[in-house]
C-alpha positions in Angstrom: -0.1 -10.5 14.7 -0.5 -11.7 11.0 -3.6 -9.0 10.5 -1.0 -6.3 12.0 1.3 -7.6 9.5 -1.0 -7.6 6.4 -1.8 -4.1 7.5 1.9 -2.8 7.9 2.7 -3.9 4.3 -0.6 -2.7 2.7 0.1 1.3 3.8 3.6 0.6 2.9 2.5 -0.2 -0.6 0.1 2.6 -0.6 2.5 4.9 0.8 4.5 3.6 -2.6 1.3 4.3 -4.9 0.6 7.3 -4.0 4.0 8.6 -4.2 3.5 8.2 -8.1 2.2 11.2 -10.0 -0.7 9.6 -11.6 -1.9 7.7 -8.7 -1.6 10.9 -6.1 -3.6 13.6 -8.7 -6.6 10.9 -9.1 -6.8 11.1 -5.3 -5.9 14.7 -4.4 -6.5 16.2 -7.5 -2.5 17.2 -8.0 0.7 16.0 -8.6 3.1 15.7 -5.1 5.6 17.6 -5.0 9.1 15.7 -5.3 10.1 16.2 -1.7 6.4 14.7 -0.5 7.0 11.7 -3.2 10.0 11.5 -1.4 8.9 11.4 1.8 6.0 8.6 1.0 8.4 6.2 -0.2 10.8 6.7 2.7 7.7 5.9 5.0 6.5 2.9 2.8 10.3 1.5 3.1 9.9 2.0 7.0 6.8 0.1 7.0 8.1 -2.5 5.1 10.8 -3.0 7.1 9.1 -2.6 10.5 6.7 -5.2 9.2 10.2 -7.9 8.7 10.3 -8.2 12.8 6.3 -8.3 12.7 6.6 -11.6 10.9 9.6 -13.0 13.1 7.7 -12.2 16.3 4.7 -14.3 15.0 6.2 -17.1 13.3 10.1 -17.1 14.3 13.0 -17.0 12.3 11.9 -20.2 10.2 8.6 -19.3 8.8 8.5 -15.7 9.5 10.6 -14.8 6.6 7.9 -17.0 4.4 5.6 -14.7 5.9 6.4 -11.7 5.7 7.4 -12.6 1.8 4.0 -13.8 1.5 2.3 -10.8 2.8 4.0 -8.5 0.8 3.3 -9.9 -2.1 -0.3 -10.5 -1.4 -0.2 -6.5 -0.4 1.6 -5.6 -2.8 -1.6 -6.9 -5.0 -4.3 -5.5 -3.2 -2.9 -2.1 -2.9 -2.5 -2.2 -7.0 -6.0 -3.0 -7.5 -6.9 -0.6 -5.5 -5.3 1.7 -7.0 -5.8 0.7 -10.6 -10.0 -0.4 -10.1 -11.4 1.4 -7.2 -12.0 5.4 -8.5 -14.1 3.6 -11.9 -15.8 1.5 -9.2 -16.4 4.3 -7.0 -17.7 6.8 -9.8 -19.8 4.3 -11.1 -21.4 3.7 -7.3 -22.4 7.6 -7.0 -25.8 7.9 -7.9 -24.9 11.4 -9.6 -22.2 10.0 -11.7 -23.5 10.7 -15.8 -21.6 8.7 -18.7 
């Protein structure tokens, strides 16, 4: 239930990324249109708060709130490192990749 979690909250924050211009046109090669931005953040807000009972079915109504605060921070950190480090790892794994 906790990896279901974790999961939940990391494609809602990369729903959130890649609703930002910069972030989508280094992955698709062009900037979303406004009503797709749009419609990724309304899906990362769904995702985040799908994930809230997530966290209450696992660990009740004491420590699921912890939880699910805890996840979502910890997603919230792996999605932006993703998002920040991964393409310069990735072009600098591809064998045909020239500085």
């Amino acid at each position: 239930m906790t990896g279901l979690l974790f999961i939940l909250c990391v494609i809602a924050f990369g729903f959130f990324g890649l609703a930002d211009k910069k972030h989508h046109q280094t992955r698709f090669e062009q900037r979303p249109s406004p009503e797709r931005s749009h419609r990724m953040r309304r899906i990362g807000w769904i995702l985040l708060a799908f994930s809230f009972p997530v966290s209450i079915a696992a660990e009740g109504w004491i420590y699921g709130p912890v939880l699910w605060s805890g996840m979502v921070m910890c997603s919230a950190g792996v999605v932006f490192l993703m998002l920040n480090f991964l393409p310069e790892t990735v072009k600098w794994l591809d064998p045909g990749h020239k500085e």
